[in-house]
py3Dmol code that shows the C-alpha trace and the ligand (Angstrom):
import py3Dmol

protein = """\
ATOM      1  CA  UNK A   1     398.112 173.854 104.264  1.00  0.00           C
ATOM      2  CA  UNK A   2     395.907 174.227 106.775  1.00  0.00           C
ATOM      3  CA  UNK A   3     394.356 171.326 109.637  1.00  0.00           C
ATOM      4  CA  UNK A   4     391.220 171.818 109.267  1.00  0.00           C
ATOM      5  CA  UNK A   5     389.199 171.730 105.931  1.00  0.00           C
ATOM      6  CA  UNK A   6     386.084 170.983 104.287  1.00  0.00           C
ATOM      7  CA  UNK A   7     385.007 170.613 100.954  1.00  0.00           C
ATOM      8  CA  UNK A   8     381.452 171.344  98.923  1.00  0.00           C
ATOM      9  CA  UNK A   9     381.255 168.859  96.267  1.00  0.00           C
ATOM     10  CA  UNK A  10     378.125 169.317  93.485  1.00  0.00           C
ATOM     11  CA  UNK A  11     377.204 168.054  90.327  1.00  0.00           C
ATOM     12  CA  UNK A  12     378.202 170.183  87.391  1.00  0.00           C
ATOM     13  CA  UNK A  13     374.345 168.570  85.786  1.00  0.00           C
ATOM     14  CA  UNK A  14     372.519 172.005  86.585  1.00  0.00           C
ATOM     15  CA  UNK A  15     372.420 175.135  88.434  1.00  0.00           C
ATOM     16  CA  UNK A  16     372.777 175.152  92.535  1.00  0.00           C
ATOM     17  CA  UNK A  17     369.109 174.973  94.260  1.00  0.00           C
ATOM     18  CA  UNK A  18     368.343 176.390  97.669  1.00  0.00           C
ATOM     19  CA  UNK A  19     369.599 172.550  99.078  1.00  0.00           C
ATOM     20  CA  UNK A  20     372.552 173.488  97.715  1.00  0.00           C
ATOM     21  CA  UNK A  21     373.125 176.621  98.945  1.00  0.00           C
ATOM     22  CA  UNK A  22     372.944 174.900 102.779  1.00  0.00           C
ATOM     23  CA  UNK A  23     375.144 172.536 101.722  1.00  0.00           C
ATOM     24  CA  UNK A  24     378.089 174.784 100.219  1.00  0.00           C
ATOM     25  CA  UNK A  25     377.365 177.603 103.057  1.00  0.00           C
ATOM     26  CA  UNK A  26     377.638 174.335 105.573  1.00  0.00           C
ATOM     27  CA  UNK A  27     380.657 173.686 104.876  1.00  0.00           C
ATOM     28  CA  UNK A  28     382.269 177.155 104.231  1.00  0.00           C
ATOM     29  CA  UNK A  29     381.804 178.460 107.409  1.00  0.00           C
ATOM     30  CA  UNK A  30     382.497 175.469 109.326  1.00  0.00           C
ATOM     31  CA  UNK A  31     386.052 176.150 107.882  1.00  0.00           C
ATOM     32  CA  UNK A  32     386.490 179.520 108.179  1.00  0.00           C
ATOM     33  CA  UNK A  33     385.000 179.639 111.593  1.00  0.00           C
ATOM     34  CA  UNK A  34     387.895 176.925 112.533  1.00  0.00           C
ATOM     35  CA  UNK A  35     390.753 179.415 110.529  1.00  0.00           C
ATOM     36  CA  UNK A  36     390.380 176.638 107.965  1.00  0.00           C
ATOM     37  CA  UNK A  37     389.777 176.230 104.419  1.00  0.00           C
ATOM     38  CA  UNK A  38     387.388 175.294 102.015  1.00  0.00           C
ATOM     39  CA  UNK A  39     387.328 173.125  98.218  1.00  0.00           C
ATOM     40  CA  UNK A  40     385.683 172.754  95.692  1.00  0.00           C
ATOM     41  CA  UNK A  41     385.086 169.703  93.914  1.00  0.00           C
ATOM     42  CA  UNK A  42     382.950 169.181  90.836  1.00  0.00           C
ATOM     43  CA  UNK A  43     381.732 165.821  90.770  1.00  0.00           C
ATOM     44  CA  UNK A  44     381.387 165.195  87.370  1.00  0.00           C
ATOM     45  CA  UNK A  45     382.294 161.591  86.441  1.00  0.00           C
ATOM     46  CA  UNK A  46     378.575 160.974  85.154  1.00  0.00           C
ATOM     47  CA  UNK A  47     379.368 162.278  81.624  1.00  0.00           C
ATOM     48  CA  UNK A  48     375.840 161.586  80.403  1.00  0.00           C
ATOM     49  CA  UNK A  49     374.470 164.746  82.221  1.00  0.00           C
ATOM     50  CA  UNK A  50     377.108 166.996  82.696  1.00  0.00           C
ATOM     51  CA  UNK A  51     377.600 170.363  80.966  1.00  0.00           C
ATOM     52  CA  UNK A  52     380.815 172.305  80.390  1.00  0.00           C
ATOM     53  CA  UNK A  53     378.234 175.840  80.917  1.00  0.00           C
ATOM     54  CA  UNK A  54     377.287 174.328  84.474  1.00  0.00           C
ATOM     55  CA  UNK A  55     380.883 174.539  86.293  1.00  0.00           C
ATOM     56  CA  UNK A  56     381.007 178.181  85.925  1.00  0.00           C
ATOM     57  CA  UNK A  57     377.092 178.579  86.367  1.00  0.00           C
ATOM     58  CA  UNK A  58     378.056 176.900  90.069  1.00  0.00           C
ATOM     59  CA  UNK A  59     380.914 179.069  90.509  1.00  0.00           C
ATOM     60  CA  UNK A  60     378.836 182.011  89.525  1.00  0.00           C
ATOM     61  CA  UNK A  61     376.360 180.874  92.272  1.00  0.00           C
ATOM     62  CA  UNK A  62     378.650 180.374  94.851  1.00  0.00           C
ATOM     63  CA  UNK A  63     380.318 184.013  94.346  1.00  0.00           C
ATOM     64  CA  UNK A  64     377.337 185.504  94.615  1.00  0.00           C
ATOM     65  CA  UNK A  65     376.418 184.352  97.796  1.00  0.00           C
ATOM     66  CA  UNK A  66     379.656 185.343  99.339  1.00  0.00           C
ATOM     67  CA  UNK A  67     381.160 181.615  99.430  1.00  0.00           C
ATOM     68  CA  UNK A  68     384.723 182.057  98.171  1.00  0.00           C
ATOM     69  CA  UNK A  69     387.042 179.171  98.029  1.00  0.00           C
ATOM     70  CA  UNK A  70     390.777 178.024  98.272  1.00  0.00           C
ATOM     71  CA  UNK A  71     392.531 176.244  95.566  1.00  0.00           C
ATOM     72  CA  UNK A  72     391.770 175.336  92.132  1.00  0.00           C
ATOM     73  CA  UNK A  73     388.466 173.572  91.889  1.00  0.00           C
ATOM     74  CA  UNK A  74     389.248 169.667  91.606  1.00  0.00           C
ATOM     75  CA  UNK A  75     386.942 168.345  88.201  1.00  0.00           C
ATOM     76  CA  UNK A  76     386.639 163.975  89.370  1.00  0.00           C
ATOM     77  CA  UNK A  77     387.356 163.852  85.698  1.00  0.00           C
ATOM     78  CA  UNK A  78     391.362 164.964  85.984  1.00  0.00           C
ATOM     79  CA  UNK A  79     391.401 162.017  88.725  1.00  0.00           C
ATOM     80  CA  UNK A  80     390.465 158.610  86.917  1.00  0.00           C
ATOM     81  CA  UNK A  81     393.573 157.019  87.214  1.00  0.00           C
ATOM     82  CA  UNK A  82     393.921 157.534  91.162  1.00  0.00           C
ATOM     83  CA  UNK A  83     390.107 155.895  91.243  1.00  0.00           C
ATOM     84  CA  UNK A  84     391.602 152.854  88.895  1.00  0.00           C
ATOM     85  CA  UNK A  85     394.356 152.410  91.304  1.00  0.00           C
ATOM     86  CA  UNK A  86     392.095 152.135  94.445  1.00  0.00           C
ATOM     87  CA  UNK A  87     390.252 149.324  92.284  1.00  0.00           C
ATOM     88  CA  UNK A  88     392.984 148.035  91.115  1.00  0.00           C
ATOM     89  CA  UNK A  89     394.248 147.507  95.108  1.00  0.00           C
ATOM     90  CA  UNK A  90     390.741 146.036  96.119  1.00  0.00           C
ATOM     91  CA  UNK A  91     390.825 143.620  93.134  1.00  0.00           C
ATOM     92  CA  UNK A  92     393.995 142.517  94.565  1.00  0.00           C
ATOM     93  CA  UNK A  93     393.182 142.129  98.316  1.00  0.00           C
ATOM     94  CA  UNK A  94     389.844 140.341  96.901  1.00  0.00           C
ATOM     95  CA  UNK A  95     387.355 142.870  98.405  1.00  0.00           C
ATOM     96  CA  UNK A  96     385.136 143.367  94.832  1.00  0.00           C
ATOM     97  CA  UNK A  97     383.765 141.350  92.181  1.00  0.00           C
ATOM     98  CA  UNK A  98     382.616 141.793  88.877  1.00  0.00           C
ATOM     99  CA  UNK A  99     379.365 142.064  88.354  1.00  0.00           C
ATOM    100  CA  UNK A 100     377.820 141.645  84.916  1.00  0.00           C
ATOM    101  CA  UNK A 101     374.006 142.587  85.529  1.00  0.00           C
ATOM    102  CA  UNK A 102     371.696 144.550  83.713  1.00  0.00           C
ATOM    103  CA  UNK A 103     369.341 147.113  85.740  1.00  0.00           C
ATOM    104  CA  UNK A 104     366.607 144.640  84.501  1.00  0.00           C
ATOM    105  CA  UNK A 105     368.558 141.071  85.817  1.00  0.00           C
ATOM    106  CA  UNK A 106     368.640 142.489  89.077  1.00  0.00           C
ATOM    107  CA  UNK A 107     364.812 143.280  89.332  1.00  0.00           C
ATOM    108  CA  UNK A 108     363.961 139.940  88.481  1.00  0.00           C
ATOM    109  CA  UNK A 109     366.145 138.343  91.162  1.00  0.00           C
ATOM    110  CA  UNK A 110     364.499 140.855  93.770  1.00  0.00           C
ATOM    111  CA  UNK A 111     361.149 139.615  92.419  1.00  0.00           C
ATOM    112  CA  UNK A 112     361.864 135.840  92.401  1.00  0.00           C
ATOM    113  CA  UNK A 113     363.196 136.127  96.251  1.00  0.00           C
ATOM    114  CA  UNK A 114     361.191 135.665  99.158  1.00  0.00           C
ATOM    115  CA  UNK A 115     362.780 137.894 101.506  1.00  0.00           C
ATOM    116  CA  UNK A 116     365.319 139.865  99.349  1.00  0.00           C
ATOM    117  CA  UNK A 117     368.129 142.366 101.529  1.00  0.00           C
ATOM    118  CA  UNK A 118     366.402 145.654 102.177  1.00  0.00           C
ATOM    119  CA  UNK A 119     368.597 149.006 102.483  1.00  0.00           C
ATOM    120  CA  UNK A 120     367.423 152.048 103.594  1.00  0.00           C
ATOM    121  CA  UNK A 121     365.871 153.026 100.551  1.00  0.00           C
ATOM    122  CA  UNK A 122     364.843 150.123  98.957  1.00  0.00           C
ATOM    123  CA  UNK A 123     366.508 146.243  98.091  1.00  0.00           C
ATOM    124  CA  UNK A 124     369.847 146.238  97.868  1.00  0.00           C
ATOM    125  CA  UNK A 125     371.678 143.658  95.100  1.00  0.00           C
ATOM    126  CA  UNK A 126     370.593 140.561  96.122  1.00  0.00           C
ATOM    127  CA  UNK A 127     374.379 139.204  95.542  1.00  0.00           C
ATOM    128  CA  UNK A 128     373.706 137.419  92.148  1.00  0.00           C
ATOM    129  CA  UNK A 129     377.734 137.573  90.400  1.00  0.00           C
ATOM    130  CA  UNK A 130     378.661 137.272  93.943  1.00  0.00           C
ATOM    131  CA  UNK A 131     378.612 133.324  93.554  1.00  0.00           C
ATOM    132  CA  UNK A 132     380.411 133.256  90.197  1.00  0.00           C
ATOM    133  CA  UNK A 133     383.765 131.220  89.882  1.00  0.00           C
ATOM    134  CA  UNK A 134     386.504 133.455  89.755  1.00  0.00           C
ATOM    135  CA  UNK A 135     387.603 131.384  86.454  1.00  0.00           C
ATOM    136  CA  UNK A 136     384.219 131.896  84.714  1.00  0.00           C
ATOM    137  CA  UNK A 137     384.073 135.686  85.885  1.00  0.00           C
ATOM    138  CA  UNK A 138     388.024 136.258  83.867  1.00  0.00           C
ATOM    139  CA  UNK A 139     386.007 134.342  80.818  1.00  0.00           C
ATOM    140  CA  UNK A 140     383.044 136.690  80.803  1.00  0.00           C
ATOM    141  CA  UNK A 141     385.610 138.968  81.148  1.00  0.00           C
ATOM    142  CA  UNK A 142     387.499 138.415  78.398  1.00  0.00           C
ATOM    143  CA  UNK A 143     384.781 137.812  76.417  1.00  0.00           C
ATOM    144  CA  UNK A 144     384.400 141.254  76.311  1.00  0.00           C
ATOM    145  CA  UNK A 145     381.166 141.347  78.818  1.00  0.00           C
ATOM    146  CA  UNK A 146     380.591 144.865  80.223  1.00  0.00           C
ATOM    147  CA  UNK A 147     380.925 144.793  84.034  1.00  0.00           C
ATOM    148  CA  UNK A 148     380.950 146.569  87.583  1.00  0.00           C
ATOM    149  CA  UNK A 149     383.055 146.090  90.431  1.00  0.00           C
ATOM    150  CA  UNK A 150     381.077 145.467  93.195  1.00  0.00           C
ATOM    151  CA  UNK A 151     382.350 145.901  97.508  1.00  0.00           C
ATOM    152  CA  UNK A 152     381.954 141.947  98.732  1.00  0.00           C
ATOM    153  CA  UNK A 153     380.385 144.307 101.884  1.00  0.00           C
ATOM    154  CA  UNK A 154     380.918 141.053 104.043  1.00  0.00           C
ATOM    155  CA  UNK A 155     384.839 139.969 103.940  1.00  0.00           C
ATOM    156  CA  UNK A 156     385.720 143.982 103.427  1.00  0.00           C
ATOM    157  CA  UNK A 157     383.932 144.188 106.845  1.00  0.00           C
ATOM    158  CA  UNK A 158     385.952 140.973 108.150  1.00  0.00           C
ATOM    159  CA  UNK A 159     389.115 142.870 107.492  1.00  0.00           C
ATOM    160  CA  UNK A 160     388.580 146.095 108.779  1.00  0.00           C
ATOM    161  CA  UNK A 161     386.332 145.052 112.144  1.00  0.00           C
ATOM    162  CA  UNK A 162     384.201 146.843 113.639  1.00  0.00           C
ATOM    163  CA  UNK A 163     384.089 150.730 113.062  1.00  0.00           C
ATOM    164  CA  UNK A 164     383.005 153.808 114.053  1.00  0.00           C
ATOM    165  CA  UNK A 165     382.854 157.508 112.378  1.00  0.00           C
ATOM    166  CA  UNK A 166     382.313 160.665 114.583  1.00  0.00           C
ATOM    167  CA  UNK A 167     379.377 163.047 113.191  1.00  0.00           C
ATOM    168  CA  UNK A 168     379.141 166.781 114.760  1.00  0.00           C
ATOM    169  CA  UNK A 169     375.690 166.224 114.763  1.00  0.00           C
ATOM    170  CA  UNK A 170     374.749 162.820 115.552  1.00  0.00           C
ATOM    171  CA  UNK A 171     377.894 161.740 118.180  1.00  0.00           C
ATOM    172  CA  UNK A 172     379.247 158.480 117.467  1.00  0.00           C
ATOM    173  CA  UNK A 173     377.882 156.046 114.817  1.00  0.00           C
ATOM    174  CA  UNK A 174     378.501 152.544 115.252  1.00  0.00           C
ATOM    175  CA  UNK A 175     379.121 151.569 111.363  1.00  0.00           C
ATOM    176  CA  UNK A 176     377.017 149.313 110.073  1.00  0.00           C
ATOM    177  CA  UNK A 177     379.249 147.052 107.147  1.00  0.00           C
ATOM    178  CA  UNK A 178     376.274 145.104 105.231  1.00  0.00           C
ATOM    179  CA  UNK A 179     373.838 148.531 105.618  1.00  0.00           C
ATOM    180  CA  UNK A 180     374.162 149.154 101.639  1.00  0.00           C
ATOM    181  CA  UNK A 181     375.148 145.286 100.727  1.00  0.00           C
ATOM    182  CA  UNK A 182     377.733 145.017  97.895  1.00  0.00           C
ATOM    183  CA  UNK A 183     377.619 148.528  96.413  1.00  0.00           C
ATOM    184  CA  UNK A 184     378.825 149.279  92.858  1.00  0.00           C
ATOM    185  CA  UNK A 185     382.471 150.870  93.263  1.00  0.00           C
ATOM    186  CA  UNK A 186     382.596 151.384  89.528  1.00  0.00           C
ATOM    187  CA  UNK A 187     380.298 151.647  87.126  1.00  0.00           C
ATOM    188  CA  UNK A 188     380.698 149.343  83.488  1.00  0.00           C
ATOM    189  CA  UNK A 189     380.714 152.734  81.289  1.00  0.00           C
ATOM    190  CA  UNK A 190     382.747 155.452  83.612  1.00  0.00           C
ATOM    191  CA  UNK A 191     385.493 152.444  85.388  1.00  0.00           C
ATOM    192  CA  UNK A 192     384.580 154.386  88.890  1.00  0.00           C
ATOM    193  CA  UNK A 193     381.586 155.399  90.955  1.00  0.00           C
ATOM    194  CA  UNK A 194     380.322 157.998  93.860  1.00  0.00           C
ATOM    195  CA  UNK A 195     381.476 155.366  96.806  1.00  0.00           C
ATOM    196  CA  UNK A 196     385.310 155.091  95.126  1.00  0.00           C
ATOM    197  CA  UNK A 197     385.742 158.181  93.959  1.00  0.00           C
ATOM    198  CA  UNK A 198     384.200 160.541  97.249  1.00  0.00           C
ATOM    199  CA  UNK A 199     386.193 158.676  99.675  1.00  0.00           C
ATOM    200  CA  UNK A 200     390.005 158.662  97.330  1.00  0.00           C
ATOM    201  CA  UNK A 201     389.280 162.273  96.581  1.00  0.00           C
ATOM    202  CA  UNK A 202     388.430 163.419 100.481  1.00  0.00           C
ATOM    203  CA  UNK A 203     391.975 162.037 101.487  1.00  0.00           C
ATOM    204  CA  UNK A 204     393.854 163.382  98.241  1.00  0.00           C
ATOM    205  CA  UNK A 205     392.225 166.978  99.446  1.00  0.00           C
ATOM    206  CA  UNK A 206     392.939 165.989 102.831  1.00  0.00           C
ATOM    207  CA  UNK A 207     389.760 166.743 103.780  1.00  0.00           C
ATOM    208  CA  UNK A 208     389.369 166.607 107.859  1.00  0.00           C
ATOM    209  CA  UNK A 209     385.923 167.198 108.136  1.00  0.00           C
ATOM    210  CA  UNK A 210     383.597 166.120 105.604  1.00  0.00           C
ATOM    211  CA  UNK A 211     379.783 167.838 105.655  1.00  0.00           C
ATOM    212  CA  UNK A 212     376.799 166.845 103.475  1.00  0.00           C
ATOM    213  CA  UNK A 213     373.297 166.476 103.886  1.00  0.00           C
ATOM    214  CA  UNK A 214     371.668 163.829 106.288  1.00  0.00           C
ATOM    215  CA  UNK A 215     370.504 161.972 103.527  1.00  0.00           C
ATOM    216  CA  UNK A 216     373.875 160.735 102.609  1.00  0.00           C
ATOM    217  CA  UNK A 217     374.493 159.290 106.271  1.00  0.00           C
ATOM    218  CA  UNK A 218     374.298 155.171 104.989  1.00  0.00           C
ATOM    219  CA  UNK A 219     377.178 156.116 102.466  1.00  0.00           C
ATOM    220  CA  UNK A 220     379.638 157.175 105.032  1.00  0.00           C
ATOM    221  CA  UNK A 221     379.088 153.398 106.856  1.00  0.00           C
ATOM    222  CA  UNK A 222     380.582 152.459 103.072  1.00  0.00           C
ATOM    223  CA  UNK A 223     382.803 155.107 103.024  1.00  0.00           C
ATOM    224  CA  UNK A 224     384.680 154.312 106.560  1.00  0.00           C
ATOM    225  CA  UNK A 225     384.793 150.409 105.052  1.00  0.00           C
ATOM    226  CA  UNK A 226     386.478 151.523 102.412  1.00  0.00           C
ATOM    227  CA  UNK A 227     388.844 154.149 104.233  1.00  0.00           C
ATOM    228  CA  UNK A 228     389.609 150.909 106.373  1.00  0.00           C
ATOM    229  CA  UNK A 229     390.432 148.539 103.892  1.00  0.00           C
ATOM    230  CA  UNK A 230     392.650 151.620 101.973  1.00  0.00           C
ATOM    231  CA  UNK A 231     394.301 152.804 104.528  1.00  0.00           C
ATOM    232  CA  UNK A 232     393.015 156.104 103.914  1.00  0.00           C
ATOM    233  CA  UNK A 233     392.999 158.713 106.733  1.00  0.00           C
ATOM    234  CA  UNK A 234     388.986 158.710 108.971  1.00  0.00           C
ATOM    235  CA  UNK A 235     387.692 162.445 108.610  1.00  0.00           C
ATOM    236  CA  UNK A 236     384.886 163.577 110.699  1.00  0.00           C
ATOM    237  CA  UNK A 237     381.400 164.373 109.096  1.00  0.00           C
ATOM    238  CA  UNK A 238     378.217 166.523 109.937  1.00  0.00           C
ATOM    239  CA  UNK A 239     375.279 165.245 108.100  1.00  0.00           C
ATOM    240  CA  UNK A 240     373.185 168.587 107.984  1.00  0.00           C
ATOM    241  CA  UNK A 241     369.414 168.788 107.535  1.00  0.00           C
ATOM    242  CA  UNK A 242     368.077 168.986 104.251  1.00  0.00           C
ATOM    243  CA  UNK A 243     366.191 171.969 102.755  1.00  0.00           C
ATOM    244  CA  UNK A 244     362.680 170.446 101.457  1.00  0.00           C
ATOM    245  CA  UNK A 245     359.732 171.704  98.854  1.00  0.00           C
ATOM    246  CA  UNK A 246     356.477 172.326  99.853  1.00  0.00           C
ATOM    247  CA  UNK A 247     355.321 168.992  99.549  1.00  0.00           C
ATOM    248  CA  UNK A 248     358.313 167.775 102.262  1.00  0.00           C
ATOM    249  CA  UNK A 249     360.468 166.177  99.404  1.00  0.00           C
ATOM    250  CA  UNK A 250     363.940 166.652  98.866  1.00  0.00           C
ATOM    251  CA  UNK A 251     364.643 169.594  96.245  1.00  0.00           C
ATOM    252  CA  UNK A 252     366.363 168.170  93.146  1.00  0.00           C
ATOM    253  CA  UNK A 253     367.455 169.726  90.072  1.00  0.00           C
ATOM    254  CA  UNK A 254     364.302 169.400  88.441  1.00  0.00           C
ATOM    255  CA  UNK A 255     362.624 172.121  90.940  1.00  0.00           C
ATOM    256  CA  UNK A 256     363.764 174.610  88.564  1.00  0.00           C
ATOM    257  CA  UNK A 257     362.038 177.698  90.318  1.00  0.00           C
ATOM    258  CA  UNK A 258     364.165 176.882  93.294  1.00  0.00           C
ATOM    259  CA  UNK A 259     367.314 177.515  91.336  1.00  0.00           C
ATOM    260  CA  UNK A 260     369.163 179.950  92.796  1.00  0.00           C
ATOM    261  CA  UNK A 261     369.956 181.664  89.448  1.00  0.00           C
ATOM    262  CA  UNK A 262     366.056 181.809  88.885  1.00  0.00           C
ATOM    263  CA  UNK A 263     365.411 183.415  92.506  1.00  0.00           C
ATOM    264  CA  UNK A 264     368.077 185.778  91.705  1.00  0.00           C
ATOM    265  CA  UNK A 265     366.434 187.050  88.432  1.00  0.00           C
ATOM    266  CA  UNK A 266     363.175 187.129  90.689  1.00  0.00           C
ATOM    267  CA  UNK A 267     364.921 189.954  92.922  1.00  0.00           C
ATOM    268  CA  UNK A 268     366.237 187.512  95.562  1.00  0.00           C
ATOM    269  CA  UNK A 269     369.249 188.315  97.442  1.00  0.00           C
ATOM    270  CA  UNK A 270     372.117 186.649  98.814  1.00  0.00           C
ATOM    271  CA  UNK A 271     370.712 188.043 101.789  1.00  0.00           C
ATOM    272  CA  UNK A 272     367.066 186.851 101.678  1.00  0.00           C
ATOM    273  CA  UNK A 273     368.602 183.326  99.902  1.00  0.00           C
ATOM    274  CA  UNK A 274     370.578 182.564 103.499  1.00  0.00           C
ATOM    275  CA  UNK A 275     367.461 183.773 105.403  1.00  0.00           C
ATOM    276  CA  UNK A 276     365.350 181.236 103.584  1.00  0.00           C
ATOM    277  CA  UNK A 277     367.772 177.845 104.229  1.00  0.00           C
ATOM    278  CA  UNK A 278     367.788 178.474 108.091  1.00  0.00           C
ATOM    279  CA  UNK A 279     371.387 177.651 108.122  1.00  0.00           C
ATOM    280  CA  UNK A 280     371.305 177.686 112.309  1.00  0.00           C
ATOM    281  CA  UNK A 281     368.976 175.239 112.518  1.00  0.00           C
ATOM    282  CA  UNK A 282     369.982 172.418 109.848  1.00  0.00           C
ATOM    283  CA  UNK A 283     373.205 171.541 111.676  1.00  0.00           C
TER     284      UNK A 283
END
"""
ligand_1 = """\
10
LIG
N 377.571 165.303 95.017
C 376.911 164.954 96.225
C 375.596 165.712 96.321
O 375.403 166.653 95.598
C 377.746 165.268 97.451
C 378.547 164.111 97.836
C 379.329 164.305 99.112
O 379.365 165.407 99.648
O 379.922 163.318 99.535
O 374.743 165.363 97.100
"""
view = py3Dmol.view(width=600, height=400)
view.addModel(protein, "pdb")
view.setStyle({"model": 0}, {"cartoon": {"style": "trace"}})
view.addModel(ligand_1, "xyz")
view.setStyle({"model": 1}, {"stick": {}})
view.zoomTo()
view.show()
């Protein structure tokens, strides 16, 4: 195995998009430019939107702009029990909580608060099951009540102290532990979530350098918390620019013309596709 690798980790909910493209040729050539090598990981644990027709469609997209990869493909689906036992040793050192509220719970807290916590995008959970006795929580439990597991952002960040992660972009980030709040670490219907999952699968692939777009940059301050507290190796990161539609928004799966399947039908070519996502300037 090789020290140095990367990983491109999509969705199997749709076909790649132009953002996408960036992304996966990101981290490809970071890797081979460093004799290293590059995964593939389908991050499919959010059953409600995947489709067994979109793994290959990505694959399919990926060969035909020239990205080839090492190693099976890793499906987050084959690797529920590893996420259960990272819970499973946060529940025991006390650094999550259940929590049993509904989308609609937590927008009425926000709304009866005067100053509620703000993240980066938005309020964060304004800490409600945080405050519930342990004995009650095991009742609700139980009971049979559907619950998350929720980071208690403020004692994980006690334990581990202060931290830092190293971008290639951005230099050294001090990390910022209370940035997200108390994140959901696994979801009441799929026992896991993005936060858990990203950062047990990046040191099962022992991923050394980890590169996404910018707009993931507040999860890594989660993601080096939770590293910390699991004694999980620190990779390094570049945060890349994103690629943006003509109105300056983030492409999403929804800008269907921007798939690359649909540019390729429209003549595009791997060519003109690599041309368009100014790779040299996004990192
Ligand atoms: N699945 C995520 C995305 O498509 C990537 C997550 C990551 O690279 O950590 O944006």
């Amino acid at each position: 195995m090789k020290s140095f690798r990367t990983r491109f980790a999509p969705s199997p909910t749709g076909r790649l998009h132009l953002g996408h493209a960036l992304a996966a040729k990101v981290a490809h050539d970071l890797a081979r430019k460093n004799g290293g090598e590059f995964l593939l990981r389908h991050e499919d644990i959010d059953g409600s939107r995947i489709r067994e027709a979109y793994y290959a469609g990505i694959e399919e997209d990926l060969r035909w702009l020239g990205i080839d990869w090492d190693e099976e493909p890793l499906r987050q689906t084959d690797r529920l029990p590893a996420y259960a036992q990272a819970l499973k040793s946060l529940q025991d050192q006390g650094f999550v909580y259940p929590c049993f509220c509904t989308r609609r719970d937590i927008q009425n807290e926000i709304a009866t608060m005067a100053s509620a916590p703000q993240g980066p995008e938005g309020p964060l959970y304004p800490g409600t099951c945080r405050a519930i006795d342990p004995l009650e929580a095991q009742r609700k439990i139980q009971a049979g009540q559907p619950h998350a597991w929720r980071l208690t952002a403020n004692q994980a960040a006690k334990q581990s102290g202060p931290l830092t992660f190293t971008d290639l972009r951005f230099g050294k980030i001090q990390v910022d532990p209370l940035l997200l709040g108390d994140v959901v670490l696994a979801r009441k219907d799929i026992g896991s979530a993005y936060h858990l999952a990203v950062v047990v699968d990046d040191a099962f692939q022992k991923i050394t350098h980890v590169t996404r777009g910018e707009d993931l940059l507040p999860s890594t301050h989660v993601h080096r918390i939770l590293q910390s507290i699991l004694k999980l190796p620190e990779p390094q990161y570049l945060h890349h620019q994103l690629v943006l539609d003509e109105t300056g928004k983030r492409l999403a799966k929804r800008n269907d013309a921007l798939s690359l399947a649909t540019l390729r039908e429209n003549g595009a070519t791997p060519e003109s596709i690599l041309q368009k996502i100014q790779l040299s300037s996004a990192i």
